[in-house]
C-alpha positions as CSV (number, residue, x, y, z in Angstrom):
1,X,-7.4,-1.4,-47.1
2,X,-7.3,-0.5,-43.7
3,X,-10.7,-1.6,-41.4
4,X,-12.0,0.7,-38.9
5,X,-12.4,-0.5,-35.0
6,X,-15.7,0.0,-33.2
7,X,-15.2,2.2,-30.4
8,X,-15.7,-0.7,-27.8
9,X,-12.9,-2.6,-29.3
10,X,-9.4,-2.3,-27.8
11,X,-6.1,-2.0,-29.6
12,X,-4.5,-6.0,-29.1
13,X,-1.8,-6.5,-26.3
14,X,-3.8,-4.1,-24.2
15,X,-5.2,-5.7,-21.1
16,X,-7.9,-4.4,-19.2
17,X,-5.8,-3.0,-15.8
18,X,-7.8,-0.9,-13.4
19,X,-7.2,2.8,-13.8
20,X,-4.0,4.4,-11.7
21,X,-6.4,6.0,-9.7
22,X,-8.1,3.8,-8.0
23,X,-4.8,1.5,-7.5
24,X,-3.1,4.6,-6.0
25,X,-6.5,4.8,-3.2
26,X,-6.3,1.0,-3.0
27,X,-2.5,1.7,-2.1
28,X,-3.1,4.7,0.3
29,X,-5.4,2.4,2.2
30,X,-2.7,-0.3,2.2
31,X,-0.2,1.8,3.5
32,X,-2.8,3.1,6.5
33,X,-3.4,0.1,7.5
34,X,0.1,-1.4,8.0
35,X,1.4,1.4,9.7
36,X,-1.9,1.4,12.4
37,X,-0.8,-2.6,12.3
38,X,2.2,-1.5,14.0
39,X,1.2,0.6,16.1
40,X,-1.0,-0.9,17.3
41,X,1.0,-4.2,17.8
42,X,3.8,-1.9,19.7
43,X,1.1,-0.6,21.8
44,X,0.3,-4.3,23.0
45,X,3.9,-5.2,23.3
46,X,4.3,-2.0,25.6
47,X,1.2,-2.9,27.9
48,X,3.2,-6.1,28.9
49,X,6.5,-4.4,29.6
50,X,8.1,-2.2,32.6
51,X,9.3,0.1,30.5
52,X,8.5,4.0,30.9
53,X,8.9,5.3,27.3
54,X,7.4,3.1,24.7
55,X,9.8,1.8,22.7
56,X,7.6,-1.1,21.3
57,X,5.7,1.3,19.5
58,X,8.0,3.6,18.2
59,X,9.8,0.4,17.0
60,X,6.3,-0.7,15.6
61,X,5.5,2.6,13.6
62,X,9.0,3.0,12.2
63,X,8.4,-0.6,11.0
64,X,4.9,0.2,9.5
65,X,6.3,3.2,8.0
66,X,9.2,1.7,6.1
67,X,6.9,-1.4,5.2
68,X,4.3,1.1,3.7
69,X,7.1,2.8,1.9
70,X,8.6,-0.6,0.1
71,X,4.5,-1.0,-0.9
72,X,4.1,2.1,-2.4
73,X,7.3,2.0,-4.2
74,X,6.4,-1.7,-5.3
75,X,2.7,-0.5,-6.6
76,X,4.2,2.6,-8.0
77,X,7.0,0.9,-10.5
78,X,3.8,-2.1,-11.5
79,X,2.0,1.0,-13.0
């Protein structure tokens, strides 16, 4: 009739994904460290210019920030 599954066995067409957790930390982490990128990169561009406010690096952050944003959004919908 019907045959029981040992508790170690997984249902078919299930593949072994890490857990949503740990992908949302791995994508918090991701989305630090592109935005710092940024930043940081601004900050250099603005050493080597005259300019008085720093627009290199509001430039860079508002970069970092939107390309953090299209990661999380892209991690988020491969759940």
């Amino acid at each position: 009739m019907t045959e029981k599954r040992k508790s170690s066995e997984k249902p078919h067409g299930k593949k072994d994904r890490p857990h949503a957790v740990y992908k949302l930390t791995g994508t918090a982490v991701k989305m630090g460290v592109v935005i710092w990128l940024g930043i940081y990169l601004g900050q250099r561009a603005d050493a080597r210019t005259p300019y008085e406010v720093p627009w290199f690096t509001l430039a860079g952050a508002l970069f970092g920030v939107a390309l953090a944003v299209y990661f999380v959004i892209k991690d988020v919908y491969s759940l």
